[in-house]
mmCIF file of the N, C-alpha and C atoms, coordinates in Angstrom:
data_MODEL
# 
_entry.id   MODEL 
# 
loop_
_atom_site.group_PDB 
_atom_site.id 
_atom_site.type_symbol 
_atom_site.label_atom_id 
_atom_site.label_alt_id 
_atom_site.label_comp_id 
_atom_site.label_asym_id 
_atom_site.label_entity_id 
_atom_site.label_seq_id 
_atom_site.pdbx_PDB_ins_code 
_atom_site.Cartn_x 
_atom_site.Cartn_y 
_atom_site.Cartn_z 
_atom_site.occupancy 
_atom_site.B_iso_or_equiv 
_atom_site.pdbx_formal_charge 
_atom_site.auth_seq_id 
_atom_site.auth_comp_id 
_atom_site.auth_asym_id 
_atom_site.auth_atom_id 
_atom_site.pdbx_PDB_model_num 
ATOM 1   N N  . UNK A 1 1  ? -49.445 -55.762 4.830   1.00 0.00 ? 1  UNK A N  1 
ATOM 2   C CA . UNK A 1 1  ? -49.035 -57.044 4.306   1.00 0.00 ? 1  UNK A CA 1 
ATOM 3   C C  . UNK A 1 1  ? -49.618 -57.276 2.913   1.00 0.00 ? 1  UNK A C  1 
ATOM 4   N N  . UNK A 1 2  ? -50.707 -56.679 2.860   1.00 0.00 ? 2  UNK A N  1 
ATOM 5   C CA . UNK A 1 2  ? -51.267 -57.295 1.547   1.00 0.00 ? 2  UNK A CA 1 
ATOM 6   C C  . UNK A 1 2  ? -50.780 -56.294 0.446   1.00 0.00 ? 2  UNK A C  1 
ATOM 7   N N  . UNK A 1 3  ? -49.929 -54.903 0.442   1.00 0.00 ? 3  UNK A N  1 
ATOM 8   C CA . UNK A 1 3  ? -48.907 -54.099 -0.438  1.00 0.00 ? 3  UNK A CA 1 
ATOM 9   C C  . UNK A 1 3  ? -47.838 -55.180 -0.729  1.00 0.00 ? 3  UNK A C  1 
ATOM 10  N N  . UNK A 1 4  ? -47.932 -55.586 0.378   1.00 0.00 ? 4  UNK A N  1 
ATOM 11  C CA . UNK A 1 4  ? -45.833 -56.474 0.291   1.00 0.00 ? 4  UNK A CA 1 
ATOM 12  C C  . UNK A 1 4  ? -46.434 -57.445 -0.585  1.00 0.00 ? 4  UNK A C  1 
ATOM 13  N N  . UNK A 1 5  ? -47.775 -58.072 -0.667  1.00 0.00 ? 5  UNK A N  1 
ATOM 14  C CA . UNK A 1 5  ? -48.253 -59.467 -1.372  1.00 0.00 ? 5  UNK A CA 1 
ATOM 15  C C  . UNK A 1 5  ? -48.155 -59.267 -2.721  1.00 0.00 ? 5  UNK A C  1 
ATOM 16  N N  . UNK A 1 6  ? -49.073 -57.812 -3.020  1.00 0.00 ? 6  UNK A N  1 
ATOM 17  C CA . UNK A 1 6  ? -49.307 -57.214 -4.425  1.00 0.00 ? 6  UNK A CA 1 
ATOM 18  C C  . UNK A 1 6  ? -48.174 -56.973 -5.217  1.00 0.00 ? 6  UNK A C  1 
ATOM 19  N N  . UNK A 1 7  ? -46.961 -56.423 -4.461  1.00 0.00 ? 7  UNK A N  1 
ATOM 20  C CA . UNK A 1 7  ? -45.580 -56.273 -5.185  1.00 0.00 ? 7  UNK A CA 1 
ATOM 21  C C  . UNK A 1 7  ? -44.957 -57.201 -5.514  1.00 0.00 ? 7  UNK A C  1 
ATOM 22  N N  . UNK A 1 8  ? -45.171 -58.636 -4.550  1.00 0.00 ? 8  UNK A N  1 
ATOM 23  C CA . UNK A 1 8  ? -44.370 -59.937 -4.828  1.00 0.00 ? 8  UNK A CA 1 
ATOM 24  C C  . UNK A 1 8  ? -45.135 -60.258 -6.117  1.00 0.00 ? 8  UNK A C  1 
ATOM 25  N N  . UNK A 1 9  ? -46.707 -59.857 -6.300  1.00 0.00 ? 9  UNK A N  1 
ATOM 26  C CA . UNK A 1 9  ? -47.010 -61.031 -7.696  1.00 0.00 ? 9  UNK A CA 1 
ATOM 27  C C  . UNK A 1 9  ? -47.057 -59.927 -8.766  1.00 0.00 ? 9  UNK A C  1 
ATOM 28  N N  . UNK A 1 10 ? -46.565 -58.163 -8.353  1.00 0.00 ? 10 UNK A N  1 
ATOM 29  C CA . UNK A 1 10 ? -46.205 -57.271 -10.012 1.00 0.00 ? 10 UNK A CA 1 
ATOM 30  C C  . UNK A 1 10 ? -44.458 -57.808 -10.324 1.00 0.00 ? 10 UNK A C  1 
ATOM 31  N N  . UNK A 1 11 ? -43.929 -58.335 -8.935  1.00 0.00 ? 11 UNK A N  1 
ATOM 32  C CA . UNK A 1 11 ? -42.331 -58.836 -9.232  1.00 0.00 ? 11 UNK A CA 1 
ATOM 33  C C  . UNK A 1 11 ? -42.238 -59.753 -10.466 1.00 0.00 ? 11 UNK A C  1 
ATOM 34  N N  . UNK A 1 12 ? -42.975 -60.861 -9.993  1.00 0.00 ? 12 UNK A N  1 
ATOM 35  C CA . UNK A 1 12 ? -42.972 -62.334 -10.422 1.00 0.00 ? 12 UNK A CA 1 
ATOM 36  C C  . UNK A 1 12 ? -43.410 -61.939 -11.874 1.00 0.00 ? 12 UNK A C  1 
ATOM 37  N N  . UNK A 1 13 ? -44.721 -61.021 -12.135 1.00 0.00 ? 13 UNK A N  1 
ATOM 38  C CA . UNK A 1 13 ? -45.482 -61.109 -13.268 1.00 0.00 ? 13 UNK A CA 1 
ATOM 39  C C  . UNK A 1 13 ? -44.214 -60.074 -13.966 1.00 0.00 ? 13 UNK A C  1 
ATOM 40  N N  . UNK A 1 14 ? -43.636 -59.183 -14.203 1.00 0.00 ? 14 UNK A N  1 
ATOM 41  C CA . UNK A 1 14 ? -43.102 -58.022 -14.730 1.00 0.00 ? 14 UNK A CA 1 
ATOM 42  C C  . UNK A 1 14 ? -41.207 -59.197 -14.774 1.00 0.00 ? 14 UNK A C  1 
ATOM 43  N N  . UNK A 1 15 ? -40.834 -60.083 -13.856 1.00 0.00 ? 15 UNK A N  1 
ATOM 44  C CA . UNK A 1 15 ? -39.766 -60.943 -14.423 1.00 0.00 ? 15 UNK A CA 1 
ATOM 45  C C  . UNK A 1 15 ? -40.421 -62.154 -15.739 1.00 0.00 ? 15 UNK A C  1 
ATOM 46  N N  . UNK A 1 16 ? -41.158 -62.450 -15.560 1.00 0.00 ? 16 UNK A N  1 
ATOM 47  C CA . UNK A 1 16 ? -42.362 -63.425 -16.779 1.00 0.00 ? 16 UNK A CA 1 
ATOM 48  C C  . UNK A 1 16 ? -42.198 -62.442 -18.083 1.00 0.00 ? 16 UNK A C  1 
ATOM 49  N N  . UNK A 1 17 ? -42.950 -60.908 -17.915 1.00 0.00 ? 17 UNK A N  1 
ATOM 50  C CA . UNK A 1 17 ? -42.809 -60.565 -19.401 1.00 0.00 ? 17 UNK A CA 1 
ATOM 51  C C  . UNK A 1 17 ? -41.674 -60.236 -19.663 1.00 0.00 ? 17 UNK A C  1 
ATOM 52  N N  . UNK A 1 18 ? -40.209 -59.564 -19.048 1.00 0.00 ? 18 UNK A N  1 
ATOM 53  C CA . UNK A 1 18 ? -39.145 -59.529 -19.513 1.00 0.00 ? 18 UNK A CA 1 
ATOM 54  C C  . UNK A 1 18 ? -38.713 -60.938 -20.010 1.00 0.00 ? 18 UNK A C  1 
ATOM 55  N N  . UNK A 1 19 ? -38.594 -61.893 -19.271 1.00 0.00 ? 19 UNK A N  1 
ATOM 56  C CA . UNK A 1 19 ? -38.194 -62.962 -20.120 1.00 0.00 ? 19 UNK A CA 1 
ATOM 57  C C  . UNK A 1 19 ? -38.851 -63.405 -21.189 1.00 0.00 ? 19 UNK A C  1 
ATOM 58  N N  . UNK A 1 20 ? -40.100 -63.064 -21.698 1.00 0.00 ? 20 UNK A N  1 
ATOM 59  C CA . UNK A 1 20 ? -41.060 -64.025 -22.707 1.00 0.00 ? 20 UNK A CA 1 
ATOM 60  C C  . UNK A 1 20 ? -40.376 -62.279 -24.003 1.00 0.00 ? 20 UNK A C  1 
ATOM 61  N N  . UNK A 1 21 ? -40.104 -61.043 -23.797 1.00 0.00 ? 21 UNK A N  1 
ATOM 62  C CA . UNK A 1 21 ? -40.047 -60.156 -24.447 1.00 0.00 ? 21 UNK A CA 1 
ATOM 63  C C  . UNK A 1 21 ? -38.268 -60.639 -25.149 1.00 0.00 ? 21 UNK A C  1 
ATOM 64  N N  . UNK A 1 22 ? -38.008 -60.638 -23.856 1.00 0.00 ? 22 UNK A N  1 
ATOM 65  C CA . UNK A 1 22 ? -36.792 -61.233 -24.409 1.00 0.00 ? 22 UNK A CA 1 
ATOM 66  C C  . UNK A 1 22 ? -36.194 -62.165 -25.433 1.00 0.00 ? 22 UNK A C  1 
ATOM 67  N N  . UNK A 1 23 ? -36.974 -63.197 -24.905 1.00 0.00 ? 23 UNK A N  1 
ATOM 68  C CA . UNK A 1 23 ? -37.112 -64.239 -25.897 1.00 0.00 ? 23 UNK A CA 1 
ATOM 69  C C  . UNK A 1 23 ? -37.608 -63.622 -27.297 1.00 0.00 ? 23 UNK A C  1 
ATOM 70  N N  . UNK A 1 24 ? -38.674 -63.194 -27.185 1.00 0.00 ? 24 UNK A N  1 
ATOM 71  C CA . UNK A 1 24 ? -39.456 -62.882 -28.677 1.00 0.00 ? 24 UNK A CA 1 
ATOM 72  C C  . UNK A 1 24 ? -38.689 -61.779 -29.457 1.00 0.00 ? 24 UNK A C  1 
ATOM 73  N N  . UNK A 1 25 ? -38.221 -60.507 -28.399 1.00 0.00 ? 25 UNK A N  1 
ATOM 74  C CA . UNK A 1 25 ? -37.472 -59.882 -29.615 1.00 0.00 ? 25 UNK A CA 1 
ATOM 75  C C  . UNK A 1 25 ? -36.111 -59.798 -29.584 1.00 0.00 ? 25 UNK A C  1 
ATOM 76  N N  . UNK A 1 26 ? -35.199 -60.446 -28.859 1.00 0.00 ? 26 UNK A N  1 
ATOM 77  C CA . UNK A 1 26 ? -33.938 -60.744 -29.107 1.00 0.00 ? 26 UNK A CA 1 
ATOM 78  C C  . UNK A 1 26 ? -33.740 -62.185 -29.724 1.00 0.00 ? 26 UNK A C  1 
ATOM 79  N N  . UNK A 1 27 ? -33.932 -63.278 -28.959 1.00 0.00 ? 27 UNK A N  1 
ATOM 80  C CA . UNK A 1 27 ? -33.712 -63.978 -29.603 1.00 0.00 ? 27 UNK A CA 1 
ATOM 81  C C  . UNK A 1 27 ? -34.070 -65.098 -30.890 1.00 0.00 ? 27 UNK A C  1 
ATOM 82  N N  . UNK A 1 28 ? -35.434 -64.508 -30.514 1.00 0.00 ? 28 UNK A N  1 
ATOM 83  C CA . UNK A 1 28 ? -36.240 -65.020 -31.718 1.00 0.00 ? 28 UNK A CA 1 
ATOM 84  C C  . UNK A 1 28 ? -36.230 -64.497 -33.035 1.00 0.00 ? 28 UNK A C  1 
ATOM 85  N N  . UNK A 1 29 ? -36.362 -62.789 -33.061 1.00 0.00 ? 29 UNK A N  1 
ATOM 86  C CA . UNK A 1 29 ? -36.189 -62.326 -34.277 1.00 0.00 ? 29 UNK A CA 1 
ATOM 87  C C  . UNK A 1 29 ? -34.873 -61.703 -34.618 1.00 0.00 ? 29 UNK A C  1 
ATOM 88  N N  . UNK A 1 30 ? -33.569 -62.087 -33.636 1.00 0.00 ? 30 UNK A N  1 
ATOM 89  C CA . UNK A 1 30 ? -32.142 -62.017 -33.895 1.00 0.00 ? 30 UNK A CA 1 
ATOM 90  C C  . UNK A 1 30 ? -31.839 -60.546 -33.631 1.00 0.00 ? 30 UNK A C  1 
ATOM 91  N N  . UNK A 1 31 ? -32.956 -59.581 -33.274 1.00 0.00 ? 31 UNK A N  1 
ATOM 92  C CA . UNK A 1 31 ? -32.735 -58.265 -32.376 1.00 0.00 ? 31 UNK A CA 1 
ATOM 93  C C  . UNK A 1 31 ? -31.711 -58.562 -30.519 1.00 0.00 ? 31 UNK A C  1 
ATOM 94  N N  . UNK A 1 32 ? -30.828 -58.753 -31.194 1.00 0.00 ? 32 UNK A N  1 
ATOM 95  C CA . UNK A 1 32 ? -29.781 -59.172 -29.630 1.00 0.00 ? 32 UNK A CA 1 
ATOM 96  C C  . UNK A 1 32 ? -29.689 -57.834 -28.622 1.00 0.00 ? 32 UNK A C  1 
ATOM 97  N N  . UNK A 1 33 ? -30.190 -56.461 -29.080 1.00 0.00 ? 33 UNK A N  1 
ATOM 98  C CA . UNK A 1 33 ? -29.794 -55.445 -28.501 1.00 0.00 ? 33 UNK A CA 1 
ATOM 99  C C  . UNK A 1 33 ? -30.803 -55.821 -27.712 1.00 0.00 ? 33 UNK A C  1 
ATOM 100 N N  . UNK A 1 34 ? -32.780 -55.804 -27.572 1.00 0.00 ? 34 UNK A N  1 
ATOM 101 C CA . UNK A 1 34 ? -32.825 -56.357 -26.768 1.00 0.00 ? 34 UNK A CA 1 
ATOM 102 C C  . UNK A 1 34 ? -33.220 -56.729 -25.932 1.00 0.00 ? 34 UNK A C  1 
ATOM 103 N N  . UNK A 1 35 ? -31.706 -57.908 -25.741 1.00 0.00 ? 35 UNK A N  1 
ATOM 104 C CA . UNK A 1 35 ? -31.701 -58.705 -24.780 1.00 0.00 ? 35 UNK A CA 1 
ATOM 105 C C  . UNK A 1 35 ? -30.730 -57.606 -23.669 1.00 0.00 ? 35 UNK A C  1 
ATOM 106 N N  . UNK A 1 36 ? -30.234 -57.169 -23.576 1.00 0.00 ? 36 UNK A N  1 
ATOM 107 C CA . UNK A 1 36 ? -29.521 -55.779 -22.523 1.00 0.00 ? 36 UNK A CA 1 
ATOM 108 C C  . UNK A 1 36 ? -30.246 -55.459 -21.411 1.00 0.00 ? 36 UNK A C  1 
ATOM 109 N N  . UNK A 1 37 ? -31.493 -54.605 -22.314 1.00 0.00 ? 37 UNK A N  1 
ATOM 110 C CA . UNK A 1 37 ? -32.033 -54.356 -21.287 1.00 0.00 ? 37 UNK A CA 1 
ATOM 111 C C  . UNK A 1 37 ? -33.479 -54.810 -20.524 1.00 0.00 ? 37 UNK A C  1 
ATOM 112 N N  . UNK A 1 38 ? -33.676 -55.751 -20.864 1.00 0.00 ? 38 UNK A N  1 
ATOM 113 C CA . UNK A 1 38 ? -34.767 -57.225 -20.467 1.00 0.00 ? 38 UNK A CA 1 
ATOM 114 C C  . UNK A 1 38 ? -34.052 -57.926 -19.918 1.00 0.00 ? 38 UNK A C  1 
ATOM 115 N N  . UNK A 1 39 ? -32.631 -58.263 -19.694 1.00 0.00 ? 39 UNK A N  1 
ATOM 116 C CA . UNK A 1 39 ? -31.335 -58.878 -18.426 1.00 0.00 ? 39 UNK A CA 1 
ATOM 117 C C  . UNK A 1 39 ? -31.331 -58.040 -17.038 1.00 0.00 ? 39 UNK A C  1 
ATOM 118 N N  . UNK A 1 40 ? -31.515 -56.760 -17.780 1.00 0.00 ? 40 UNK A N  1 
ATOM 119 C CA . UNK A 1 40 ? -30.814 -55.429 -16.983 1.00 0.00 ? 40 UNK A CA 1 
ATOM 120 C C  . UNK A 1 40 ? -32.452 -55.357 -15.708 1.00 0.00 ? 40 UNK A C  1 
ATOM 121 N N  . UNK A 1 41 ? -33.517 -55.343 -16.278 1.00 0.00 ? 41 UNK A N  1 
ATOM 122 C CA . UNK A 1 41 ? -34.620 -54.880 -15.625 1.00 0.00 ? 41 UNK A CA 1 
ATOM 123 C C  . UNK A 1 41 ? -34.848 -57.029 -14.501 1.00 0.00 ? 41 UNK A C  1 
ATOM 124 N N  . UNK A 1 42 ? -35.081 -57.554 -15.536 1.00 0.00 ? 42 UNK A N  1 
ATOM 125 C CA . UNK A 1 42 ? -35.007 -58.849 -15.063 1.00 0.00 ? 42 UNK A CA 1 
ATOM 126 C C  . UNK A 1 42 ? -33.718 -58.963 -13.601 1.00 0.00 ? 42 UNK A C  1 
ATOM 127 N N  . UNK A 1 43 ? -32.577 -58.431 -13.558 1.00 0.00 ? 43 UNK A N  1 
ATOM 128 C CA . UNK A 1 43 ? -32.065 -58.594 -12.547 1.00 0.00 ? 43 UNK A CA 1 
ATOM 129 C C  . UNK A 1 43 ? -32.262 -57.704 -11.419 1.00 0.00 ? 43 UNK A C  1 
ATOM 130 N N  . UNK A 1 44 ? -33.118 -56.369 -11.976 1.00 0.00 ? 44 UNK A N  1 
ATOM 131 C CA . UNK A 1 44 ? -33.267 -55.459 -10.799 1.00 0.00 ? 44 UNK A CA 1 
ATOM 132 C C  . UNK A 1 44 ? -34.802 -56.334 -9.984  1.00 0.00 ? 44 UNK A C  1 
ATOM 133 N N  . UNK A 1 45 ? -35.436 -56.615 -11.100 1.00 0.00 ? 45 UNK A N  1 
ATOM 134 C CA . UNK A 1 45 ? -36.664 -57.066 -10.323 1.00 0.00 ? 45 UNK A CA 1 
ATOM 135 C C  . UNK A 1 45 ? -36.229 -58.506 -9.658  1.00 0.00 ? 45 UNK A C  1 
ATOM 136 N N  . UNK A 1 46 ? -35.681 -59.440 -9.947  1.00 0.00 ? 46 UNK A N  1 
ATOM 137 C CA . UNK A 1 46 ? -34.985 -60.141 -8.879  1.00 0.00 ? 46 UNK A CA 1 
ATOM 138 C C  . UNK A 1 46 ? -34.246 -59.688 -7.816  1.00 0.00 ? 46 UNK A C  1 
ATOM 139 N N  . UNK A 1 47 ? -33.841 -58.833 -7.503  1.00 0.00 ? 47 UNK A N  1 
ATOM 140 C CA . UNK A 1 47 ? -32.854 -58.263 -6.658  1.00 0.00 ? 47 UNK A CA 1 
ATOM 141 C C  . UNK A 1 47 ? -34.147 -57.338 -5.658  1.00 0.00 ? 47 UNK A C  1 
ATOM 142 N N  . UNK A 1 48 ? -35.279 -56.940 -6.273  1.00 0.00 ? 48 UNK A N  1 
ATOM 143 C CA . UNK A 1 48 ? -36.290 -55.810 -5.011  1.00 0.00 ? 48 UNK A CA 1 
ATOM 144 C C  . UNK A 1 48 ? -37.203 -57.207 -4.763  1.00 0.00 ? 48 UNK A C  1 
ATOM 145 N N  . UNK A 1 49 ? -37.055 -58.659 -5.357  1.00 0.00 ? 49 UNK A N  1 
ATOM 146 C CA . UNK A 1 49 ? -38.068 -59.628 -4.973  1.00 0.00 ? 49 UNK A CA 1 
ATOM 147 C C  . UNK A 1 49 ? -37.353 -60.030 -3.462  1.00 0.00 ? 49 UNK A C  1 
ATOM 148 N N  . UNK A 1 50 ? -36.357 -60.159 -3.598  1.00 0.00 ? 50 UNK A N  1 
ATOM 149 C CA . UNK A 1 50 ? -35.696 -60.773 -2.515  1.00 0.00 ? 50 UNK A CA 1 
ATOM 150 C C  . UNK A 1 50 ? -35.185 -60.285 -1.463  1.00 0.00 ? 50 UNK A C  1 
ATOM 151 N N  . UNK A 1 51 ? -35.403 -58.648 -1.626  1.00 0.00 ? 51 UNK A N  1 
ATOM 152 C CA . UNK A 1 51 ? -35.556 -57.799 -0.567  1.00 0.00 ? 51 UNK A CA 1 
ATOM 153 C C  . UNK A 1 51 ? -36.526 -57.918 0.258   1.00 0.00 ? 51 UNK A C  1 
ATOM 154 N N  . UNK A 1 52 ? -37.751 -57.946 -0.720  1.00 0.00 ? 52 UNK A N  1 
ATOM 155 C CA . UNK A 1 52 ? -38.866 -58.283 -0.137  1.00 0.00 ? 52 UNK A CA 1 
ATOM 156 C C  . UNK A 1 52 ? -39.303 -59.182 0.577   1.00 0.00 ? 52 UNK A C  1 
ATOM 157 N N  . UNK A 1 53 ? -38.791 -60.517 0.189   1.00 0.00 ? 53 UNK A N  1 
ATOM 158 C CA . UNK A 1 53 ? -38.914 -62.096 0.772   1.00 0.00 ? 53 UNK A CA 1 
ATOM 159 C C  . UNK A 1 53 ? -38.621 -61.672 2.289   1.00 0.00 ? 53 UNK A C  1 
ATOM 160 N N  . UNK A 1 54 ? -37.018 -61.071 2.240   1.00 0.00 ? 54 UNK A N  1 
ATOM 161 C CA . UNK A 1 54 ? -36.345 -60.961 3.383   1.00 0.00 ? 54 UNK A CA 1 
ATOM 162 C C  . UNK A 1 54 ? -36.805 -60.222 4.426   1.00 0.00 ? 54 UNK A C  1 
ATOM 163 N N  . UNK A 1 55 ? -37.585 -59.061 3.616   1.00 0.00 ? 55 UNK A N  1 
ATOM 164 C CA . UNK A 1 55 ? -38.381 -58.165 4.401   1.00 0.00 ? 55 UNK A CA 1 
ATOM 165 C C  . UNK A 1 55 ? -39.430 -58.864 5.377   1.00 0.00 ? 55 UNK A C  1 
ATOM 166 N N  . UNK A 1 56 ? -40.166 -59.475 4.491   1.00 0.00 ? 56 UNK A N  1 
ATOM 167 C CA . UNK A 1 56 ? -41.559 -60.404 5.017   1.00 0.00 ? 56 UNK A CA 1 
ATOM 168 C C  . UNK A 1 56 ? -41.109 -61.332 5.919   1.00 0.00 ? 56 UNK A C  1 
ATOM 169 N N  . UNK A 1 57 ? -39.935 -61.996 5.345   1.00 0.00 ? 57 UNK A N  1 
ATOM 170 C CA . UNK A 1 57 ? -39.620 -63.066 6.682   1.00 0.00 ? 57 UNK A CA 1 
ATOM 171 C C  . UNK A 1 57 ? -39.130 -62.646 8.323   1.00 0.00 ? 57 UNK A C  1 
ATOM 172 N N  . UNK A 1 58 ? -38.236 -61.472 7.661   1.00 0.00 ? 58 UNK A N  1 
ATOM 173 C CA . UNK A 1 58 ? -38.559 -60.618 9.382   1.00 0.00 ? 58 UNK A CA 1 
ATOM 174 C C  . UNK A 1 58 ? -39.389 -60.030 9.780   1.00 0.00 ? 58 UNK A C  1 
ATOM 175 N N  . UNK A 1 59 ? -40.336 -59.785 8.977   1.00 0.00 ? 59 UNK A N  1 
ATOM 176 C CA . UNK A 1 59 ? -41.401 -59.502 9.924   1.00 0.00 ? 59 UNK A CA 1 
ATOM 177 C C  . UNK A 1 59 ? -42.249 -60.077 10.353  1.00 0.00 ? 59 UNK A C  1 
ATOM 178 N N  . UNK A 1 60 ? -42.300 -61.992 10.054  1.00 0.00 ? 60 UNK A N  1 
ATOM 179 C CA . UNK A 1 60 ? -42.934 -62.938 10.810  1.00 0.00 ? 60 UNK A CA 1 
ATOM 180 C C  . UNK A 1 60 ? -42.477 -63.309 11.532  1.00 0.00 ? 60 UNK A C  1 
ATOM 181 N N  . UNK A 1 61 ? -40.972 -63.295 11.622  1.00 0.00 ? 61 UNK A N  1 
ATOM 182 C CA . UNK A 1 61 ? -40.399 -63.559 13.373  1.00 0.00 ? 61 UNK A CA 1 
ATOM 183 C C  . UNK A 1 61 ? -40.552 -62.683 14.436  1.00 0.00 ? 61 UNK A C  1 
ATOM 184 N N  . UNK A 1 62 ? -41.134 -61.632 13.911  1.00 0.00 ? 62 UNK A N  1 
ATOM 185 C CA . UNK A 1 62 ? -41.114 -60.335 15.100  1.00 0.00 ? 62 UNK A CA 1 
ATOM 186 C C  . UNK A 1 62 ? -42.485 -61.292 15.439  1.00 0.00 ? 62 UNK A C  1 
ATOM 187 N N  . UNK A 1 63 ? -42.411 -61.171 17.156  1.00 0.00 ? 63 UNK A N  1 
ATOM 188 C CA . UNK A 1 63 ? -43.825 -61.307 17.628  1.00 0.00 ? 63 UNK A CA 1 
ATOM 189 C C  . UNK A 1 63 ? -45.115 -60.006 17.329  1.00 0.00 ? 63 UNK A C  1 
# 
């Protein structure tokens, strides 16, 4: 349990710097390329967070 914990807060922390990278070098300094692939990684790490959620929540209904 405490692997599944550690991955939920490298998820959370690693979607934080894609978006703050994003921001700073696409749209801030008008480098739009990018923003591609800081969308691209940002949606995979949303997509293994919520695997995970789902993971964890069945495994608190298992007795």
């Amino acid at each position: 349990m405490a692997l599944k914990m550690f991955l939920n807060v490298l998820y959370t922390i690693g979607i934080f710097l894609c978006i703050i990278a994003g921001y700073n070098y696409g749209i801030a300094q008008g480098h739009y390329i990018y923003l591609l692939p800081a969308a691209a990684i940002i949606v995979i790490l949303v997509v293994l967070k919520v695997r995970l959620l789902k993971d964890v929540k069945n495994a608190q209904k298992k007795p």
